[in-house]
C-alpha positions as CSV (number, residue, x, y, z in Angstrom):
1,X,11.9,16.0,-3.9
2,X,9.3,18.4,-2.6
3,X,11.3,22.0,-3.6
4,X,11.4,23.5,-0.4
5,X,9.7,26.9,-1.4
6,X,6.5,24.8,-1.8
7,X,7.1,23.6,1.1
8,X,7.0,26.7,2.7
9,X,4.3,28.1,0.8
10,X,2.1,24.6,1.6
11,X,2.5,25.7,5.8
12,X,1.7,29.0,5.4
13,X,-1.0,28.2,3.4
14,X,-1.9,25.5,6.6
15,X,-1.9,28.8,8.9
16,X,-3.8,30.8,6.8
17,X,-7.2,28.9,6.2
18,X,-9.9,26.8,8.4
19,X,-8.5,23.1,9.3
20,X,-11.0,20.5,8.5
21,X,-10.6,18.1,11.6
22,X,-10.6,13.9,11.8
23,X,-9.7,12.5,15.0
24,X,-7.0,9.7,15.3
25,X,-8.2,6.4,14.8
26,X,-7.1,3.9,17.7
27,X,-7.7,1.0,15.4
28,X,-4.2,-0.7,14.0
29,X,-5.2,-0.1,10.2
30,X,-2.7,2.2,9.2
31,X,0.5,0.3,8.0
32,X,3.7,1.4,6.2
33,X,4.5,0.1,2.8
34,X,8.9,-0.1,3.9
35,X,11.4,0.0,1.7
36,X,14.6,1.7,3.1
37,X,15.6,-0.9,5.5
38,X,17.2,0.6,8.9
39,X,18.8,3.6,6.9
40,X,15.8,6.0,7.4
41,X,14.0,6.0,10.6
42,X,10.6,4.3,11.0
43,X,9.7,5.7,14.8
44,X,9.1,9.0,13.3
45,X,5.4,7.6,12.1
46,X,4.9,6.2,15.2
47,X,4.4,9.4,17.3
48,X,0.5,9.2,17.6
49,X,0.4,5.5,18.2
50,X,-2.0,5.5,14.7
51,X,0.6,3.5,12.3
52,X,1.5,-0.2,13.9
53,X,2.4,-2.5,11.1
54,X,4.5,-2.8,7.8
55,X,5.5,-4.8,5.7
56,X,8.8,-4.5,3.1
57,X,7.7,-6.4,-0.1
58,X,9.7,-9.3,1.2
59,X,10.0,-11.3,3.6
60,X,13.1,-9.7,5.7
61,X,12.1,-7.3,8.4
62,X,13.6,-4.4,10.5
63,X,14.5,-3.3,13.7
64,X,11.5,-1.6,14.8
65,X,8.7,-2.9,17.2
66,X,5.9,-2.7,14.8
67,X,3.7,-6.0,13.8
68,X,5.7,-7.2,10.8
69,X,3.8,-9.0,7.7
70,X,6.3,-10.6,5.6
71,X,5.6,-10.9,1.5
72,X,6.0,-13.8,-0.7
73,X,6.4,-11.1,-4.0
74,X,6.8,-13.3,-6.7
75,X,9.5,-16.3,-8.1
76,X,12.5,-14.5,-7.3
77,X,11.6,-15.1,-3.6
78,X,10.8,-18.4,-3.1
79,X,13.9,-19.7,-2.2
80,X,14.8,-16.9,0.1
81,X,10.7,-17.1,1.7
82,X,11.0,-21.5,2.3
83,X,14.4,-21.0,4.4
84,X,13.6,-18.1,6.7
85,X,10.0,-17.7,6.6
86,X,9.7,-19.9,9.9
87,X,12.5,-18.5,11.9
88,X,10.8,-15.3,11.0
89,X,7.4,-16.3,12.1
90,X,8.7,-17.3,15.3
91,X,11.2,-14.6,16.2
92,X,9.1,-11.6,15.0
93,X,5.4,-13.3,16.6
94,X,3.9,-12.6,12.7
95,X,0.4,-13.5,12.2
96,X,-0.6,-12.0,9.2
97,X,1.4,-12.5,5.5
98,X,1.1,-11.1,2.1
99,X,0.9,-12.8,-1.3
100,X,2.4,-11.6,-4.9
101,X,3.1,-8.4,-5.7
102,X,0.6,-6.9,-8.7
103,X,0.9,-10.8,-10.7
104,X,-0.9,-9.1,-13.8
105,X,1.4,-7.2,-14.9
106,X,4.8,-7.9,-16.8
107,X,6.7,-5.7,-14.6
108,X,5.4,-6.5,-11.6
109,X,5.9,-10.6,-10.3
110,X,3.9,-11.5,-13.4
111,X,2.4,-15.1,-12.6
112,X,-0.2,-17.1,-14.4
113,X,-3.1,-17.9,-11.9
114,X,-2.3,-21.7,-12.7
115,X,1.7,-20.9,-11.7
116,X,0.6,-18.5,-8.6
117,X,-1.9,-21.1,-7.3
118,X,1.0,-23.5,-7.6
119,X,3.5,-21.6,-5.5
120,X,0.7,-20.4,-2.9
121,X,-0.2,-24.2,-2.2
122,X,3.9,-24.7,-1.8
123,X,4.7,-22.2,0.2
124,X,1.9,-20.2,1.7
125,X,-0.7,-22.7,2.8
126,X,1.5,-24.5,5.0
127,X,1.5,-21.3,6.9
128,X,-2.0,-22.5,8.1
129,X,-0.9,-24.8,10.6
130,X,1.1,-21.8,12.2
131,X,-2.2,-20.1,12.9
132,X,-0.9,-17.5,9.9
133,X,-3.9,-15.3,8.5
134,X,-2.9,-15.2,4.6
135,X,-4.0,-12.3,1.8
136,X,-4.4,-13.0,-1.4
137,X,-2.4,-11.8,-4.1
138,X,-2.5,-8.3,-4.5
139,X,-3.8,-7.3,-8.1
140,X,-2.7,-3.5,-9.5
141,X,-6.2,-1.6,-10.5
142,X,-6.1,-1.9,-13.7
143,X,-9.3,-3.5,-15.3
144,X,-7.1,-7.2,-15.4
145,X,-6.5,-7.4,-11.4
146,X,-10.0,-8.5,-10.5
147,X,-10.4,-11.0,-13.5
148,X,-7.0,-12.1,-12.4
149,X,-7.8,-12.6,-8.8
150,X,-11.1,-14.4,-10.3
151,X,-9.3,-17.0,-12.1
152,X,-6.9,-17.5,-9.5
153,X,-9.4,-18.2,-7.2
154,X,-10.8,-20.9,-10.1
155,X,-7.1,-22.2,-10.2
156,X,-6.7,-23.0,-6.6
157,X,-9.8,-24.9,-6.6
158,X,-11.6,-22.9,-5.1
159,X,-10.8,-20.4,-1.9
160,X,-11.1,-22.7,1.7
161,X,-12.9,-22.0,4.5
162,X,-16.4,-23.2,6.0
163,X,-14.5,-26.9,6.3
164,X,-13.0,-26.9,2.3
165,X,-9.6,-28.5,1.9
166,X,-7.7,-28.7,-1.3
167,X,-7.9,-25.2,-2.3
168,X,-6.3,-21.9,-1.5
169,X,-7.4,-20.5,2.2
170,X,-7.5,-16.8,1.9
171,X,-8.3,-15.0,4.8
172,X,-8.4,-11.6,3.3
173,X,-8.1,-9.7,-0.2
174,X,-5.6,-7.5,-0.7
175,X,-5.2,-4.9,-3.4
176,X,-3.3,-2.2,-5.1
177,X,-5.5,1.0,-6.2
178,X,-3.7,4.5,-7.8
179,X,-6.0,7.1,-9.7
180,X,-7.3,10.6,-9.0
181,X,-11.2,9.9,-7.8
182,X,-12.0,9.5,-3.7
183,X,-15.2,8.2,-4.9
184,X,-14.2,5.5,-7.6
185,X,-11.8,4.2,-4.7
186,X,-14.6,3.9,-2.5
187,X,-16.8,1.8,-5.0
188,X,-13.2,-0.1,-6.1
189,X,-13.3,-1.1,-2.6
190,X,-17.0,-1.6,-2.5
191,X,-16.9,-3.8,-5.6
192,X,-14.2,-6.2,-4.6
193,X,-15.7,-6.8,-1.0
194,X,-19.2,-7.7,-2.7
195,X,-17.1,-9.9,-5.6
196,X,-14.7,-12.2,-2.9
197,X,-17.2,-11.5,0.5
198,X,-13.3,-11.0,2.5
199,X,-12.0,-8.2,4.6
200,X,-9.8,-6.0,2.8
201,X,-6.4,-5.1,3.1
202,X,-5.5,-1.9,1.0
203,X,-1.5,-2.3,0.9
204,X,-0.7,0.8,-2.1
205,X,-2.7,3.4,-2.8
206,X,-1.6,7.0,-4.2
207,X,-3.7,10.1,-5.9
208,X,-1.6,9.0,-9.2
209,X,-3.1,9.3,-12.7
210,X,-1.9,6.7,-15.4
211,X,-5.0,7.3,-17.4
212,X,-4.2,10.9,-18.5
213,X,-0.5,11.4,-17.4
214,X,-0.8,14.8,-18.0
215,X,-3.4,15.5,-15.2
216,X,-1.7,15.0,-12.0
217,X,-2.7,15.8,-8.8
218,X,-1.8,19.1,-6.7
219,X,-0.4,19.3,-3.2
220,X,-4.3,20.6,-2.1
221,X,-5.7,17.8,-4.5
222,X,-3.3,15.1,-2.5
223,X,-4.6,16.4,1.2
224,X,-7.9,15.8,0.2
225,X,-7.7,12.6,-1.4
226,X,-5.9,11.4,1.5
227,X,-8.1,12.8,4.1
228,X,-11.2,11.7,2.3
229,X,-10.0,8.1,1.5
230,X,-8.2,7.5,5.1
231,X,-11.3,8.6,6.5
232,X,-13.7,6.1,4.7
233,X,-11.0,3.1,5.4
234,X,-10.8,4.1,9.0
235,X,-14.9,4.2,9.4
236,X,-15.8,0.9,7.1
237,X,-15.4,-2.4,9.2
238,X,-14.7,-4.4,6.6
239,X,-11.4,-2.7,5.5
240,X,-8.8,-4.3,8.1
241,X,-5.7,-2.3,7.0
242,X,-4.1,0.1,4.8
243,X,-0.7,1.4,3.6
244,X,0.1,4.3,1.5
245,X,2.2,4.5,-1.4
246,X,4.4,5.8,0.0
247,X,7.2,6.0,2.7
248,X,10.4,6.3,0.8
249,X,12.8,8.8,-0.4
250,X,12.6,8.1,-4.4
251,X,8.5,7.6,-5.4
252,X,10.0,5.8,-8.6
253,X,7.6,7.8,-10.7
254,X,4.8,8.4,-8.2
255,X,3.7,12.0,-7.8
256,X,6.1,13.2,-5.5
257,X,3.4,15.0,-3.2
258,X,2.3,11.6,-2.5
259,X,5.6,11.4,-0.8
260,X,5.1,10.9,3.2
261,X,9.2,11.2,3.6
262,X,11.4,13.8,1.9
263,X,14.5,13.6,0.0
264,X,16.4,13.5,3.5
265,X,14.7,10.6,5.0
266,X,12.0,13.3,7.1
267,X,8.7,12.7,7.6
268,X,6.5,15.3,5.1
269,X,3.7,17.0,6.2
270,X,1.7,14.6,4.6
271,X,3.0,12.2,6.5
272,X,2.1,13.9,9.3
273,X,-1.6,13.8,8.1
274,X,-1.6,10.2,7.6
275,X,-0.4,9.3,11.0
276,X,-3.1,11.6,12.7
277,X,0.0,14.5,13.7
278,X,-1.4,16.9,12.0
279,X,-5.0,18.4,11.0
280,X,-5.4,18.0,7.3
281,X,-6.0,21.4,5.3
282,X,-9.0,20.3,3.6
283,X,-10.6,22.2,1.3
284,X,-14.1,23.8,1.8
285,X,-17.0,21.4,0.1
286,X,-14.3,19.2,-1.7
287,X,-16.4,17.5,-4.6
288,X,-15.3,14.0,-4.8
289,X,-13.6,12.8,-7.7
290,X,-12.9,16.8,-8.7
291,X,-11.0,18.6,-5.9
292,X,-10.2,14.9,-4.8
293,X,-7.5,14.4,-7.1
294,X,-6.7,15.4,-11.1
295,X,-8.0,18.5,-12.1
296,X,-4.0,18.8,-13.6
297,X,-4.6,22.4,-12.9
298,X,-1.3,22.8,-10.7
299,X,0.0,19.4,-11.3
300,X,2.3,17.7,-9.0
301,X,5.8,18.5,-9.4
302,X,6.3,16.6,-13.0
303,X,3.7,15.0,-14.7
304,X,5.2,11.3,-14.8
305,X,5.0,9.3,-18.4
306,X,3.0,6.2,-19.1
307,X,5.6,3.3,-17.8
308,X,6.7,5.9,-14.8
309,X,5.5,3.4,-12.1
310,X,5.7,0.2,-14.0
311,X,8.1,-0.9,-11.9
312,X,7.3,1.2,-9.0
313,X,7.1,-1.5,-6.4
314,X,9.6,-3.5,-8.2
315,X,12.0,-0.6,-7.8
316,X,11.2,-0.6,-3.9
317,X,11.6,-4.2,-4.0
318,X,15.7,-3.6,-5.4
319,X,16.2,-0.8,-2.9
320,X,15.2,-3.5,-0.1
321,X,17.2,-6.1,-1.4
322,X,20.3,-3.9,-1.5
323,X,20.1,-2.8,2.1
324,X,19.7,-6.2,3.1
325,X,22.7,-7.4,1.0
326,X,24.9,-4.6,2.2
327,X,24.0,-5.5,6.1
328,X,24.4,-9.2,5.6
C-alpha cells in the first residue's frame, strides 16, 4: 500500500513543478494484466478510451466490454482451456490468445520446449481454423527466456507461416521484462524483434530490480520509466500491445509504486498516467537507465528479497482462480 502521506506529498509535488506532456495514444495497445475478477472495478481505466484489452492469466473472463485474450498458463489449465475455450471464443468475439506463463522458470508454468510444443500443437493450433491470432509463450527476462523461446521454436518444428504446416504458427512474440533501465528495455525489445522478425506483445513489465534488490526504484524513478517506456511502445509499429505489471491490490513483491490500483481497489496516480488521465511529472533531462529506474536512493516502499516475485504471476494466477471458484 502506497502510505497515504506519500501520496499526498507525490500530488503536491505534481503541482509544484513543470509537466512533461505525451498525448493519448488512439491506438488499442494498452491492455490490463487482470487479476481481481469482478470485485474491483475495471471501467475506472477506461476513462480516456486509451486501455481496450486484458487478459486474466487464464482463460475465464469478466464482465466488462473490453477485447478479452484468454491464456493457456501452463498444465494446470489444460483441462479447464479444451472445455470452454470455444464457448469463450464465440461468446466473447476473441481473436487474439496468449501462450504459457514465464515456462523457464520453476515457479512459473515451468515446461520443457519439447512438453510446451506438445501442448501448443494440442490445444492452441487448432485455434487456427477459428481465425485466432496466437503469441508465443511468454519467457520472464532473465538471460534463459530467449534461449527458451529459441529452442521451443526448434521443438515445434519450426514456427508456420509463408505456407509451412506441421509446426507451431505464431503470430506474435510475447514477453515478460522487469529491471530499472528505459533503455535496456528498448534494446530487450529491439533484440527480440530482430531474433523472431514478429510483432511484439509486451504483456508484464515493471521498474523492478532483481539484480540488486537493494536498489529499488522511487515514486519519480517509476513516472519516468513509465512515461519513457509507454512512450517508445506507443511510437514503434512493431510493438502491437502492452500491459503493465500491474493492476491489482497485492503486487506480490513487486515495488508497490508500480502499483496502478491502491490497497482499496482505486485507480493510483500512476494509473492515471498509464491510461493517458493524467500528465506524467517527468523529470527535467531524465538520463535513461539513471533517473529511469534504480538509483535505490529513495527506494520504493521496501526493497523486496531475491524470490519476492518468483511467483508473482503465479500468485495473481490463485487470486483469479479463487474469485472464479467463489462465483461459480
Amino acid at each position: 500500500m502506497v502510505p497515504i502521506a506519500c501520496f499526498l506529498a507525490f500530488l503536491a509535488l505534481a503541482t509544484a513543478r513543470p509537466h512533461g506532456t505525451r498525448q493519448v495514444s488512439s491506438t488499442a495497445k494498452a491492455g490490463l494484466a487482470w487479476p481481481n475478477g469482478d470485485f474491483d472495478n475495471v471501467d475506472q481505466y477506461r476513462s480516456t478510451g486509451k486501455v481496450q484489452w486484458y487478459y486474466t492469466w487464464g482463460p475465464s473472463p469478466i464482465d466488462t466490454d473490453l477485447e478479452f485474450v484468454p491464456m493457456l498458463w501452463g498444465t494446470n489449465q489444460v483441462s479447464e482451456w479444451s472445455h470452454s475455450i470455444s464457448n469463450t471464443i464465440q461468446q466473447h468475439h476473441v481473436t487474439h490468445a496468449l501462450g504459457f506463463n514465464e515456462p523457464q522458470q520453476p515457479g512459473q508454468s515451468n515446461l520443457s520446449p519439447t512438453d510446451a510444443a506438445s501442448i501448443w500443437k494440442a490445444q492452441l493450433e487448432p485455434l487456427k481454423a477459428q481465425g485466432i491470432l496466437l503469441g508465443s509463450p511468454a519467457p520472464s527476462s532473465a538471460p534463459s527466456g530467449k534461449q527458451w523461446l529459441l529452442d521451443w521454436q526448434q521443438a515445434c518444428g519450426g514456427w508456420n507461416g509463408n505456407g509451412s504446416t506441421g509446426g507451431c504458427t505464431v503470430d506474435f512474440v510475447a514477453l515478460h521484462w522487469y529491471d530499472v533501465n528505459s533503455t535496456a528495455f528498448v534494446q530487450y525489445l529491439e533484440d527480440f524483434h530482430a531474433t523472431f522478425q514478429k510483432p511484439i506483445w509486451v504483456t508484464e513489465w515493471a521498474c523492478q530490480n532483481y539484480n540488486q534488490v537493494d536498489q529499488q526504484c522511487s515514486q519519480q524513478d517509476i513516472v519516468d520509466f513509465l512515461n519513457a517506456t509507454q512512450s517508445f511502445m506507443d511510437s514503434t509499429d512493431w510493438i502491437e500491445r502492452y500491459a503493465w505489471f500491474g493492476a491489482m491490490r497485492n503486487m506480490s513483491g513487486v515495488n508497490e509504486w508500480d502499483a496502478l490500483m491502491d490497497s482499496s481497489g482505486h485507480i493510483t496516480f500512476l494509473g492515471q498516467q498509464y491510461i493517458g488521465a493524467a500528465t506524467p511529472n517527468v523529470s527535467a533531462n531524465p538520463q535513461p537507465g539513471v533517473v529511469h529506474g534504480g538509483d535505490g536512493e529513495q527506494g520504493g516502499p521496501a526493497a523486496v528479497s531475491s524470490a519476492s516475485r518468483a511467483g508473482a504471476s503465479l500468485v495473481a494466477l490463485i487470486i483469479t482462480a479463487v474469485i472464479i471458484s467463489t462465483l461459480a
